[in-house]
N, C-alpha and C positions, 0 to 999 in steps of 0.2 A: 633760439628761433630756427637757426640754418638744423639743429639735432630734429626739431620737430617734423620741419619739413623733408627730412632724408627720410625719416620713420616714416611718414605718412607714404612717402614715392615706395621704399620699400615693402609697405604693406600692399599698396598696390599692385606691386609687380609678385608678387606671392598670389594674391590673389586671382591676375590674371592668367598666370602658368597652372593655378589649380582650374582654373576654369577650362581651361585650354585641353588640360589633361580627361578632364570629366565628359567632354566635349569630345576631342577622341575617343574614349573608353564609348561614348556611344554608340559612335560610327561603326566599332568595330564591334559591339555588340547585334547591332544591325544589319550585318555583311550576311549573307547567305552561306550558310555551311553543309557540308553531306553530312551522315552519317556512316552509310559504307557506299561503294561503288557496286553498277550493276555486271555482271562479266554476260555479253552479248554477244548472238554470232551471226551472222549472214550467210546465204545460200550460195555466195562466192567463198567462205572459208575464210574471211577477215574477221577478227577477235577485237572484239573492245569493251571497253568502262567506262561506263556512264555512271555520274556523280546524282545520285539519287532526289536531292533536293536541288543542285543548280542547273542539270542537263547537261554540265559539261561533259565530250565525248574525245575520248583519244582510241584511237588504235594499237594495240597491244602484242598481235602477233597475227597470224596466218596460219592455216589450217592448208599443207600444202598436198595436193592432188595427183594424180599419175597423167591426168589431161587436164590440163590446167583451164580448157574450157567447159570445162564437166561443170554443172550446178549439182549444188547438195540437197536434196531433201530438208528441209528445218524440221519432219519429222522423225530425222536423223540423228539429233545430236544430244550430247549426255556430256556431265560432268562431272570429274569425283576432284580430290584434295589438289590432285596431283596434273591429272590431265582430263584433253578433251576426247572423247572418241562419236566418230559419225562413220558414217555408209557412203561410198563413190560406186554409183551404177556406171558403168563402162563397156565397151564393144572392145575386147584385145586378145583377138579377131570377134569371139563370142562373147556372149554378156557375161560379165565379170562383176563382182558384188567386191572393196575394198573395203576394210576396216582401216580408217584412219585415226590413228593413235597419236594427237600433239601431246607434248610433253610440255607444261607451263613453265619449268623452270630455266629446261636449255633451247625451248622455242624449237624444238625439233616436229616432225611427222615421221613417223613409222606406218610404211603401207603393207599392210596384208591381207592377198589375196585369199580370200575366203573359200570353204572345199562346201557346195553345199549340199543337206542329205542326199542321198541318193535314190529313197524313196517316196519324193517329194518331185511329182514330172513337172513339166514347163519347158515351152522353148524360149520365155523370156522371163527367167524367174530372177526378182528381185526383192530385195529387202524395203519395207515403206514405211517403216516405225521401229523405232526402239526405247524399251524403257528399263531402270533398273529391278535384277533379280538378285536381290540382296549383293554380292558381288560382284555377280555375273550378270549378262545380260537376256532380259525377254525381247522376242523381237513378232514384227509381221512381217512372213515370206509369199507374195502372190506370185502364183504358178507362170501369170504375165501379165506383166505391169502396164502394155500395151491395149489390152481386152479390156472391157467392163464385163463385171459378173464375174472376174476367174474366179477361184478357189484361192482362201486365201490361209495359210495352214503357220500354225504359233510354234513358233522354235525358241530353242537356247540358247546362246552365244557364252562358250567357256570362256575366261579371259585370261584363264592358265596358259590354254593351248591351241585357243580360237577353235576348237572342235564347234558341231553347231548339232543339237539333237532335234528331233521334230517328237513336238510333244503331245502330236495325235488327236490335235483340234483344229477345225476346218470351221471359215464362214465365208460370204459371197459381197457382203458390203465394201463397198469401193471406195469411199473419200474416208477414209482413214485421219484424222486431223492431229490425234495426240493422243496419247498413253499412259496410264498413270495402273502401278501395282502396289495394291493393301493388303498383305497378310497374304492371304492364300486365293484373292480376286486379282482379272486383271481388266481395269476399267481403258473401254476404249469409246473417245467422241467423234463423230463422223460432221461434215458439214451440209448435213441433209438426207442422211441414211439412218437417224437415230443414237441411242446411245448403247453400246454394247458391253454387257455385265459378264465378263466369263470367270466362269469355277473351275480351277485350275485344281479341286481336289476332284470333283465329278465329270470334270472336261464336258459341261454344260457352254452353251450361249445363249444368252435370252436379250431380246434388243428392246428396248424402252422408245418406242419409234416418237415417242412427244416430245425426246428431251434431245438436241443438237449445240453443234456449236463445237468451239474449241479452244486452246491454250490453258489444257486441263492443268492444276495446283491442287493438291492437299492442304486443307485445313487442319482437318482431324481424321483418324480414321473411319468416320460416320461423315464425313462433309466434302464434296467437293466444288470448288471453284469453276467456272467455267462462262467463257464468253458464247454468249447464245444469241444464233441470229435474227436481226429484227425486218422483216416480210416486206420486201418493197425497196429494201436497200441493199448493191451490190457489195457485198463484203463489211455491210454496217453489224454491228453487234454491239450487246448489253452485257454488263458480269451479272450473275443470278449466279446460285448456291444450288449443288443436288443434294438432298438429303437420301444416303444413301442406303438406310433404314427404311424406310417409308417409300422412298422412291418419288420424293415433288422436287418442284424447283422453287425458289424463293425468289423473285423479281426483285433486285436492289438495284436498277437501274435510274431511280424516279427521271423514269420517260426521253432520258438521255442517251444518244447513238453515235459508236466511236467506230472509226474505220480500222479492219484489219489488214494490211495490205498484205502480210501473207495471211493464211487461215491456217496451216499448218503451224504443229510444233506446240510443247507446251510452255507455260508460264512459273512464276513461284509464288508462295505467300511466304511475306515476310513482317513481323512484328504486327501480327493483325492484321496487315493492309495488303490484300490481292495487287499485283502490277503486272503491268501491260504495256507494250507499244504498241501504240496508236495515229492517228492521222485525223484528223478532218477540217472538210471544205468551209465548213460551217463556222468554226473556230479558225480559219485562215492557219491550221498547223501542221506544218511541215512533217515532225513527227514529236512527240511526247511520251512522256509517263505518266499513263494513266492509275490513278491511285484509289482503289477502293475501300472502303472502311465498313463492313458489312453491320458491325455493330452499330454503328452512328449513321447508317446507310446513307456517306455522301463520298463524294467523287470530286477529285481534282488532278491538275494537269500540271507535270512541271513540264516547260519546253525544251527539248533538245536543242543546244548552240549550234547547230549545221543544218545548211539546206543542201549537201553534197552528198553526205553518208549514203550509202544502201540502205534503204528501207525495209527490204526484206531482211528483218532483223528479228530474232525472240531472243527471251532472256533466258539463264542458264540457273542464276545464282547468282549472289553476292559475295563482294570482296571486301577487304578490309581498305 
């Protein structure tokens, strides 16, 4: 009797330790996991990683300046394996163009003052975009960044030897928002000037004045992503698709409006899904990851864990 009833206690204590264990294994199937981190920058030069599904946000390093109260352009910044590089517009005495060079692995800056052409006049000439030129850099040089209308003339940036060539194309559009170059085009968004198509084989510009917006992302070489703004809201915008073939835009917003609190600067696509950071009053959100899915055309939000962070924030890439 006393064998039956030990069997019996210990079948049930078997049982409740697998229970127990199963019951665990849920929870922790249940937990919320990333897939990669996003690598972030701010117009102060602070670097971070945001966990793509949970919002968690840490600070990673700093992007350091020659005036430390210099703001950065967020149509500034680019990044390759290794490092970050952006543009410090500065007065030292005269306006001064840096190339700011972080290094990711020893958290360094390298600053270099820039020589720029010579046949390029300005008394306030500054860099106000840059994007990749297969190793080198494309950029936008306005004559003066102080004027509306100036001239605004596309150079090179060697990254051999920081030389900078002026590559003999001029246009006059002013809000400049992001930059993306496909083959031998280089697509530029404005936030209410249009969208600017240049041929970098025929040094053409042709502006598609219907289509705005910004936080330009390659899909494919025929497709681009792009936040487009919606009429009646200050800094509110939609993602919609350019087809860059045809020349339309695709509305994948169904009727939904996310705040960009900067407007400059572009975005990425990753594993299908366009991202963004975002804001709104409406959603009580501080700031988030906006998540597009053009194929299934729906939209969601993960929340960013901080109501402190710099909001002027775009993404760069992703990290592992």
């Amino acid at each position: 009797m006393k064998n039956i009833k030990l069997n019996y206690l210990l079948l049930l204590l078997i049982f409740f330790t697998l229970s127990c264990e199963k019951s665990e294994n849920r929870i922790i199937d249940n937990e919320i996991t990333d897939d990669y981190n996003l690598l972030a920058v701010s117009n102060l030069g602070e670097i971070f990683e945001i966990g793509n599904n949970t919002g968690n946000i840490k600070n990673v390093g700093q992007i350091n300046r020659e005036n430390n109260s210099s703001l950065l352009s967020t149509n500034n910044f680019l990044s390759s394996d290794d490092k970050i590089y952006s543009i410090e517009y500065i007065y030292n005495p005269s306006p001064t163009n840096n190339l700011l060079i972080f290094d990711k692995q020893n958290k360094t800056t390298q600053i270099v003052p820039l020589i720029l052409p010579s046949n390029i006049s300005g008394d306030e000439r500054g860099i106000i975009a840059i994007s990749w030129d297969n190793n080198n850099l494309i950029g936008v040089l306005a004559e003066n960044v102080l004027i509306n209308n100036s001239t605004k003339h596309i150079i090179n940036i060697n990254l051999q030897n920081n030389s900078i060539t002026n590559l003999g194309i001029t246009f006059n559009e002013d809000r400049i928002s992001s930059m993306k170059k496909i083959n031998s085009k280089l697509y530029l968004s404005t936030w209410g000037e249009g969208f600017l198509e240049i041929d970098l084989t025929n040094n053409s510009v042709t502006n598609l004045n219907y289509i705005n917006g910004s936080r330009l992302a390659q899909i494919n070489n025929s497709e681009l992503a792009i936040m487009q703004p919606v009429s009646g809201s200050a800094n509110g915008a939609k993602p919609v698709v350019i087809n860059l073939t045809d020349q339309t835009v695709s509305d994948n917003s169904n009727g939904e409006i996310y705040g960009l609190v900067t407007v400059f600067g572009n975005s990425i696509f990753e594993n299908q899904v366009y991202l963004n950071l975002v804001s709104s009053n409406s959603l009580n959100l501080y700031l988030g990851i906006l998540k597009t899915n053009f194929k299934t055309n729906e939209n969601s939000i993960v929340e960013i864990n901080s109501a402190n962070v710099n909001r002027n924030l775009i993404i760069l890439e992703t990290t592992n």
